[in-house]
N, C-alpha and C positions, 0 to 999 in steps of 0.2 A: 613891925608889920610884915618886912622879908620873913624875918623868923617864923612868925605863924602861918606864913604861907606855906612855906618849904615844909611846917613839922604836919599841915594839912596835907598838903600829895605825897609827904612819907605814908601817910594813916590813912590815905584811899588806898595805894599803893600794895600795902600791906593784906588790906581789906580784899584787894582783889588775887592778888595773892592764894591770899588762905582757901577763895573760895577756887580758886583754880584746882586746888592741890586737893582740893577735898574733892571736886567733883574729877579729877584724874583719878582717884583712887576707889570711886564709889564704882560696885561691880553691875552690871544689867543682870536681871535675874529673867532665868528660862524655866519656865516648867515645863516638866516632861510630862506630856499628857496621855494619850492611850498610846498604846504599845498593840498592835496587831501581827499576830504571829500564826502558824500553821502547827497543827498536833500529829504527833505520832501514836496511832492506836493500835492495838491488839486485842485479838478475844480470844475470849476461854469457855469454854462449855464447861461447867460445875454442874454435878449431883450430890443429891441429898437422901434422906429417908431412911426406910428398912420394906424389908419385901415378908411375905407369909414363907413358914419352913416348907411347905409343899405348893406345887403349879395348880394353878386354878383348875390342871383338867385331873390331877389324884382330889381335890375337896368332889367334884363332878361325880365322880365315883362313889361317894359315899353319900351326898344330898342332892343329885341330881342338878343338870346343867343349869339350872335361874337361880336356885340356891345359893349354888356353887361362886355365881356370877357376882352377886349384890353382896357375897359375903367376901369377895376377894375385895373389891373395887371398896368396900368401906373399911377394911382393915390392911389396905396398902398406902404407903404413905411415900413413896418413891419418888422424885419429881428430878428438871434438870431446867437450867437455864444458861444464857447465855450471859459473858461477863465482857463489859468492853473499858477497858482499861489504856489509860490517854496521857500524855504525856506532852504539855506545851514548852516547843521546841525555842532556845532562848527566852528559857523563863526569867533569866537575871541580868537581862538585855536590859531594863531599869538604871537598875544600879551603878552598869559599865559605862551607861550614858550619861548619868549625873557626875562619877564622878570623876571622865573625861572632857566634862564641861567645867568645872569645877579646877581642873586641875592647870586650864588655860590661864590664868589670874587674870582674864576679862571677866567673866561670869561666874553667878550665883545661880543656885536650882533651887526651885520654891515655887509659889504662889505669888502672881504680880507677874507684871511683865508681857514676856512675850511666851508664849506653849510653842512646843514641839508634839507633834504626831508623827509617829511611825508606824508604818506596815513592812512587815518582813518577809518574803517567802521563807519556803522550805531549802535545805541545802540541797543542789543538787552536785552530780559527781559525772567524771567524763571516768572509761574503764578503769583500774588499778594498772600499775606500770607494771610491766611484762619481761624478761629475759631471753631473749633469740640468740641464737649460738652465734660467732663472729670468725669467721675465719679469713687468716691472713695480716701478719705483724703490725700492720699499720690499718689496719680496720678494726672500725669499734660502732656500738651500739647504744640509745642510748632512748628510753621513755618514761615517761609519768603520769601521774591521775594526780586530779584537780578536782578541789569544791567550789562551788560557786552559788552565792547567797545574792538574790537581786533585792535591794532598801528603797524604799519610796516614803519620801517626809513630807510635811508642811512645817514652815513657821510662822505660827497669826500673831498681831501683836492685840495690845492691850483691848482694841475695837472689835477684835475676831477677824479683821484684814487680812489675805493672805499676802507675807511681802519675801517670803524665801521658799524654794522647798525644789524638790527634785528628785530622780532616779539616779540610783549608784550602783553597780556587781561588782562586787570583790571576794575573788581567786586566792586561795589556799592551797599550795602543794601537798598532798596526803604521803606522793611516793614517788620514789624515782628509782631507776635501776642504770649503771654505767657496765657495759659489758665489751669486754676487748679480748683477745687470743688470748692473755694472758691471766687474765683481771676480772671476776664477778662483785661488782657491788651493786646493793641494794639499801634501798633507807626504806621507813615506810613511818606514819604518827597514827597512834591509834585514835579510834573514833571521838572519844570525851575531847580530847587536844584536839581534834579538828576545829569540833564546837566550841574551845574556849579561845582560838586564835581567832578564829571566826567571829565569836560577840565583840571581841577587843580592837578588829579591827574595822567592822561597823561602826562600835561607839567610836573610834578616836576619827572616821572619817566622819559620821555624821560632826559630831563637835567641830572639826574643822570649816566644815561649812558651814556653822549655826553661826560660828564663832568670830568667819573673815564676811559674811553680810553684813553682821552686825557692826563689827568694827574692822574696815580692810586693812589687808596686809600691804605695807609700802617701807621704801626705800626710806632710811633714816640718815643714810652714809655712803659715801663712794672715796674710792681709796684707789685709783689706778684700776684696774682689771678685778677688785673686790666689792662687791656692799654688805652693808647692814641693814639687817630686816627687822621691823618695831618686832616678832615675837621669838620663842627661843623654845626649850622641851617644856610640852611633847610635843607641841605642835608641829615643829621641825625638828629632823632626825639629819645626823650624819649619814652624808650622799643622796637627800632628797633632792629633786629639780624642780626649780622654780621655773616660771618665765615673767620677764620684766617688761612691762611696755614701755617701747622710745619714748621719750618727750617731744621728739622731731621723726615724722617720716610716717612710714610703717611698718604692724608689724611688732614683734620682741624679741629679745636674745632670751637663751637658754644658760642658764647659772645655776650649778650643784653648792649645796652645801658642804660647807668645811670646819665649821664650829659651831655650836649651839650652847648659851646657857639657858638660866630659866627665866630671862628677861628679852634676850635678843639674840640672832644668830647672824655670821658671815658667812656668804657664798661668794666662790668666785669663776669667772666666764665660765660657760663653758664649749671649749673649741677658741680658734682664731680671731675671734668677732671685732671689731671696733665700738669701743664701751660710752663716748664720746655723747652719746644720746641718753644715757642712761644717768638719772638725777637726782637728788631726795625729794621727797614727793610722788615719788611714781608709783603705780600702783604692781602689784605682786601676782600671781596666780600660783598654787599650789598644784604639781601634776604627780595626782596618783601613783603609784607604783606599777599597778595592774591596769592601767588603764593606755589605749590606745596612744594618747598621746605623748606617754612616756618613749614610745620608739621613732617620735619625729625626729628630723634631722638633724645635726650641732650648727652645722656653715649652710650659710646661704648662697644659693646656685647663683653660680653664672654665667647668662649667654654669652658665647662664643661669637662674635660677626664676624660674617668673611665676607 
């Protein structure tokens, strides 16, 4: 009777098991739904035809001006119009987004699920970085030009709900010039590489946040002054910053990345901090590169009383 008991809760056991591990491994799938974007047009004026070998006023001359008139205008065949020719900017914005979601091993793209919509504006650009002359050993110079693409999503799930979605700008350096007494440099990327770091780096922000809604980023591990984070590349890059929230208090510490695989990644503090509040289970935020909050502060101030 023990016996059959014991080989019974092996065989639930097992049962539960299996189904843990299957539905761990089963992906959420997103569809990428409309894609809204802004075009870059151009026109052209084209002509066409052929004209008579003499000016309607030499025919006038020789059959008088009504003649002359009705036999030009039905033997000219001249014409012109105009041609507007368009161009939809992050045409392959699609693609970079599936298969940056795809490449998360959270999500599938397909039909089912939860959709994504995006609307993109147009790139816009601050001047081209400029060289001014520097005079004097220890003075130097130093400017750039930026792109900047502003992204607005939705994500509905299987109801048409809206349950994620948001506005993002993210900045691409095009140029920069470093200028000193002794020293002219310049870099610059041309236009097509503006556009293709720019889709790349849409898709991989939008995926990021399709990606930590649907499934958050937290704390798996803590090791002294290090953790580990349940994702790894691409999500996270070497020297991205996280911040982690306490489990006591308030408030988060700020922790850069220091290793990434394609499963999970370690960061560790970063700055001075006392890590003592920091748990597994807690939850993550990923902070931009280009975004404001990447230039907060590492240590947390302290009043002074007198």
């Amino acid at each position: 009777m023990w016996k059959l008991a014991i080989t019974g809760a092996l065989a639930a056991a097992a049962t539960l098991g299996a189904g843990g591990v299957g539905h761990a491994q089963e992906r959420v799938s997103v569809n990428v739904g409309t894609i809204t974007s802004t075009q870059t047009c151009a026109y052209f004026r084209n002509y066409s035809g052929s004209r008579l070998r003499y000016s309607e006023a030499e025919y006038a001359r020789w059959w008088g001006a009504a003649a002359a008139r009705n036999y030009y205008l039905s033997h000219t065949t001249w014409s012109s119009w105009v041609y507007k020719d368009c161009q939809t900017n992050f045409q392959n914005l699609r693609n970079t987004v599936e298969g940056a979601l795809a490449s998360t091993g959270r999500l599938t793209t397909g039909r089912g699920g939860y959709t994504l919509d995006i609307t993109i504006s147009d790139i816009g650009q601050t001047p081209p970085a400029n060289s001014r002359p520097v005079r004097g050993e220890n003075s130097y110079r130093t400017s750039w030009g930026t792109a900047t693409a502003t992204v607005s999503f939705t994500l509905k799930d299987s109801a048409g709900r809206n349950i994620d979605g948001g506005v993002l700008t993210k900045r691409i350096e095009m140029s920069r010039t470093l200028n000193t007494d002794t020293l002219r440099v310049r870099t610059s990327e041309p236009g097509a590489s503006v556009y293709d770091l720019m889709q790349n780096e849409v898709a991989l922000s939008l995926a990021r946040d399709v990606t930590f809604a649907i499934d958050p980023m937290r704390v798996v591990g803590v090791e002294g002054d290090l953790i580990e984070i349940n994702y790894g590349r691409p999500m996270l890059q070497l020297g991205d910053r996280l911040d982690v929230k306490k489990t006591r208090g308030i408030g988060s510490l700020r922790y850069r990345v220091i290793s990434a695989s394609e499963t999970d990644a370690v960061a560790e503090i970063d700055g001075n901090n006392d890590t003592s509040d920091i748990e597994p289970g807690n939850t993550v935020t990923f902070i931009e590169k280009d975004s404001d909050a990447a230039n907060a502060r590492r240590l947390q101030g302290k009043r002074i009383r007198r």
